[in-house]
N, C-alpha and C positions, 0 to 999 in steps of 0.2 A: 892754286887751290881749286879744287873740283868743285866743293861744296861751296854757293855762295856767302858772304858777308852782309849781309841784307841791315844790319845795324848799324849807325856812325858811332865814334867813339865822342858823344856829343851832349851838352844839354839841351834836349830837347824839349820844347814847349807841350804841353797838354792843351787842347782846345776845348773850350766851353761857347756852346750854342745859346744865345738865351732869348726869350721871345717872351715879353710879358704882356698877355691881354689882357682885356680890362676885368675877369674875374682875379687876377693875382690882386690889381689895383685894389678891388674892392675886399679884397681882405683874405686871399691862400695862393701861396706859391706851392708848387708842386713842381720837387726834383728829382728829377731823373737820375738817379745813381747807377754807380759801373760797378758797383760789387755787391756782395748780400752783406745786410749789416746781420750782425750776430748780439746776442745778448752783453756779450765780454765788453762790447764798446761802450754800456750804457754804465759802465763801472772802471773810473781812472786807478783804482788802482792795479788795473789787469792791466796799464798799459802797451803796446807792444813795440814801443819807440819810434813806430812808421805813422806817416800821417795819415793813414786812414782813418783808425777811431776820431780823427780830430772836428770832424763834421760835424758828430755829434758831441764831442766835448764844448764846441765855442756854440753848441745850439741850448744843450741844457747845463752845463755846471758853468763854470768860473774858479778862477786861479787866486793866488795869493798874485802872482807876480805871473807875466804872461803874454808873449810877443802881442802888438798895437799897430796898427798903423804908423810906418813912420818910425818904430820904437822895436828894437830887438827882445828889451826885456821891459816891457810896461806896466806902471802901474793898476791895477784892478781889483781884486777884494782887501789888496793894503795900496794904504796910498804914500807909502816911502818906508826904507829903511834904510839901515847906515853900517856900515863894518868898522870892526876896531882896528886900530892902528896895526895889530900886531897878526889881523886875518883870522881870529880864530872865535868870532863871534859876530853875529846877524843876527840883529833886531828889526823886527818888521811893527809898523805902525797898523792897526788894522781900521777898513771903514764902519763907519758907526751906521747902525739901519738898516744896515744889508738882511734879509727875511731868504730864509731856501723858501721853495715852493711849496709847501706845507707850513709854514708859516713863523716855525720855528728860528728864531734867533740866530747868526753869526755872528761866532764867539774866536778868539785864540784856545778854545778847547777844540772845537770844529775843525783847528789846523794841525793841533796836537796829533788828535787823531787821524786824519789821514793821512799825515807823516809815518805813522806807526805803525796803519793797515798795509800801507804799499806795499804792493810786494810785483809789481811789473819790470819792464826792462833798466836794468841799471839798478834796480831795488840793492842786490847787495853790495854793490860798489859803492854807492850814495850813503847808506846806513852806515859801513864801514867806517866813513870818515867824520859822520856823525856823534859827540860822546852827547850829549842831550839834548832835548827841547822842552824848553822852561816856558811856562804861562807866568808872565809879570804882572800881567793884568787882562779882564775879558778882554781888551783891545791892541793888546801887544803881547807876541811872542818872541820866544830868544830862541837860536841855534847855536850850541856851541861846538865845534869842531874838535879833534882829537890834533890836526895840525893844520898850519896855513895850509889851505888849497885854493886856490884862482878860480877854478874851475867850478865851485860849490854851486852858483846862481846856473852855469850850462848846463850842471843836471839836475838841479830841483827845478826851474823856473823857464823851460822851455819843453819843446815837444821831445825833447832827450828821452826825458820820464812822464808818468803822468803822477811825480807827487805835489805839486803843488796845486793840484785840482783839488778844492775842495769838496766833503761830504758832509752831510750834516750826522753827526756822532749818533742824538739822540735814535733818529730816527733807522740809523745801520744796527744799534745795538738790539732796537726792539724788532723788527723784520728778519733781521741773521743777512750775509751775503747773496744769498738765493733768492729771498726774499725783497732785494734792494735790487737785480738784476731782474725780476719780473715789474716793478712798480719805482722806477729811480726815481731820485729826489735830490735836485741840485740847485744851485744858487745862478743858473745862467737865464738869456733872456725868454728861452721856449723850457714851459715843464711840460711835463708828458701824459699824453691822452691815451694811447690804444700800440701794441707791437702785433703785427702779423708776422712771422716767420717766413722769410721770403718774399716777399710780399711788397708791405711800409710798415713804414714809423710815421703814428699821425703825433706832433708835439701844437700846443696853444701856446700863445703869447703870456709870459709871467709879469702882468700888470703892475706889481710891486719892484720890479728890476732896478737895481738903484742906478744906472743909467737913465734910463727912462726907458716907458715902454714902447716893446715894438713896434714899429708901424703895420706889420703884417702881421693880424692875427691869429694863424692858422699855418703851419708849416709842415708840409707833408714832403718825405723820403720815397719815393715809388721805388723797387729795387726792378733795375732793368739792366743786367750784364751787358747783355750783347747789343754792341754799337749800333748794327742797323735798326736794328728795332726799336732803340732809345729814341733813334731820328725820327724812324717814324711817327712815334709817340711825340715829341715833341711839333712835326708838322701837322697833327690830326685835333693837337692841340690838349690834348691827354695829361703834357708835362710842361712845365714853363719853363723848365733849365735841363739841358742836356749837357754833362759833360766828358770830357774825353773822345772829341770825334775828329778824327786828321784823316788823310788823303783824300780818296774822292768824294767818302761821306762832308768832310769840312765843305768840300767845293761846293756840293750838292746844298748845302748850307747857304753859300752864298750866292747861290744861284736863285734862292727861295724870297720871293718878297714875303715881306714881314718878320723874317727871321734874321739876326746879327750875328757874326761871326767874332767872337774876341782872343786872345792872347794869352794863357795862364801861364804867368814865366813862375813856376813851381821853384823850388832848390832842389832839384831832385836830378844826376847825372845818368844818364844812360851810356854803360859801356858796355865791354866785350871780356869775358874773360876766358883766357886758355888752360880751360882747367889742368890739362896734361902737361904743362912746362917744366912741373918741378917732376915729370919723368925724363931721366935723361934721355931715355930710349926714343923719347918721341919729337919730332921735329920742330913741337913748338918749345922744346926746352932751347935752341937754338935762337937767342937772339938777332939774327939775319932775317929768320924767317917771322916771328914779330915783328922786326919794321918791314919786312917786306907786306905784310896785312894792311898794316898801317898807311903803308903809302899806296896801297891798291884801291883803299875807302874813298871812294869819292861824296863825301857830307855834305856839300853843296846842294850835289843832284838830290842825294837823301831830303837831304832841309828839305827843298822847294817838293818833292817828291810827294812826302810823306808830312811835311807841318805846314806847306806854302809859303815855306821863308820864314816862319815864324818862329822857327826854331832860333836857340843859339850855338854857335859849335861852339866847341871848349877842346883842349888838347889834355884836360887835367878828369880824373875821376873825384873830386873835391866840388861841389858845385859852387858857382861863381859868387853866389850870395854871401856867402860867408866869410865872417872876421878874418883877415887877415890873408883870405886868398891868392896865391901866383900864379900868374897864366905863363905854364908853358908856351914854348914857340910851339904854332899850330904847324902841326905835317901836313907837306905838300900830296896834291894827288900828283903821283908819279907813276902809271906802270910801268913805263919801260926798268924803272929804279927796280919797282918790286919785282921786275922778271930778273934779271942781276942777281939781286939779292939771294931769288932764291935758288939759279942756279950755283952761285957761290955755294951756297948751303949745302949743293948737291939733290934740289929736286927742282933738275929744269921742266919738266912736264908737271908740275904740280904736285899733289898730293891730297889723299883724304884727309879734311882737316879734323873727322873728327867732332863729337860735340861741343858746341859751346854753351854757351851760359850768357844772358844777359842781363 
């Protein structure tokens, strides 16, 4: 193949830079982010099922139920529920106390309601299997099902969807949508101070967090895409968390006193995909010449390349975190296999591969 392969078929690690001086200590972190946040993120139920809004979901709202430390699906604005025998009802306990940032009360109408507003990724699949949600009392809410489904907690109660992020009713119905995306209002540990468009997000500590309150007062989003300049920013001391930095920039990283290098093992796989295979006409519809790709990947040299080993390979597009995962047998790096391969195929000299996708 002419065009190179520059991607492993791999889970590969994300790198975060982090350098905390003594102004974070003393009361504001200041992160560096790799993308521009947009208004849509300051509102769950636009969710878009990727983890990016999620920075800002575990910064200002909170969930009924909601991955923890340690815990796939944790408890947090309920603190238990139980299924009936027969799978077709969920009852959630809810906590007493809990104030959104405005000051207003969390209730099982609060949960009603944002069950009802969703309308992000998975929103009609989720509702489909839904037939109500019952308020038993301000502290307990019921879901009842149209039939068993396993599945009901995967997509209300993690990053699947964003319906089990609470909003506070009161305060959506008197602002409208628009109005809740300029000035949000949620139940998590930072409520919100100021949005620049491109820019940041400045959020304060919500004193009242039924956890308890932040230790950092003051939590600021800087939007900085581009990697170099995030580094830079984080060596001039501009930003106390830089993340997303691999290859030389990582190195440069660790080359820097004052500055740590760490490991984000994300769930998130990076692979390769041959958009053209379900052409027959095109060479990658031929199974020969996919594993011959495959075994041309040298991921090792990638890894230490591009993540400095910090990567993980993976042979599977599934990422390894997950319930119930099988690790494929991982492919060998084999050229000589994949030259074989692909003259079997009938392209000894290679071939344009062609766009990919990763």
């Amino acid at each position: 193949m002419r065009r190179p392969l520059a991607v492993a078929l791999a889970l590969l690690a994300a790198l975060a830079a982090a350098s905390l001086p003594a102004r974070g200590a003393a009361g504001t972190i200041t992160w560096g982010v790799h993308v521009s946040l947009a208004p849509t993120f300051f509102d769950p139920a636009e969710a878009t099922g990727t983890a990016l809004p999620l920075m800002v979901y575990y910064s200002m709202h909170d969930a009924l139920v909601r991955p923890l430390p340690g815990q796939a699906m944790g408890p947090a604005l309920a603190t238990s529920w139980t299924v009936s025998r027969d799978g077709l009802v969920y009852e959630f306990v809810l906590r007493k106390g809990v104030v959104f940032h405005n000051g207003d009360p969390f209730t099982a109408e609060d949960v009603k309601f944002s069950f009802e507003r969703y309308r992000g990724a998975s929103a009609t699949q989720l509702k489909a299997k839904v037939a109500a949600v019952e308020i038993v009392d301000p502290y307990r809410v019921r879901f009842r099902l149209k039939q068993p489904w396993p599945d009901f907690l995967t997509f209300y109660a993690t990053p699947a969807t964003g319906a089990a992020w609470i909003v506070p009713k009161k305060y959506v119905e008197k602002v409208g949508d628009e109005g809740f995306k300029k000035a949000p209002v949620g139940a998590g540990p930072y409520r919100f101070v100021s949005f620049r468009p491109g820019v940041e997000l400045v959020m304060e500590a919500h004193e009242r967090y039924w956890r308890r309150a932040p230790i950092v007062k003051t939590l600021v989003f800087k939007v900085i895409p581009d990697d170099a300049t995030r580094l830079a920013a984080l060596k001039r001391g501009e930003v106390d968390i830089a993340y997303g930095l691999v290859g030389e920039l990582a190195e440069e990283v660790r080359r820097t006193p004052g500055l740590s290098l760490k490991a984000a093992r994300i769930p998130v796989t990076l692979w390769l995909v041959f958009a053209d295979q379900s052409d027959p006409k095109s060479p990658w519809a031929d199974r020969r010449v996919r594993l011959a790709a495959n075994l041309a990947i040298d991921r090792k040299a990638i890894n230490e390349a591009g993540y400095l080993g910090l990567g993980k390979i993976s042979a599977s597009i599934i990422p390894q975190s997950l319930e119930y995962y099988w690790a494929p047998p991982p492919y060998a790096f084999d050229p000589p296999a994949a030259r074989r391969l692909l003259a079997e195929a009938g392209y000894p000299e290679g071939f344009d591969a062609g766009d990919l996708s990763s």
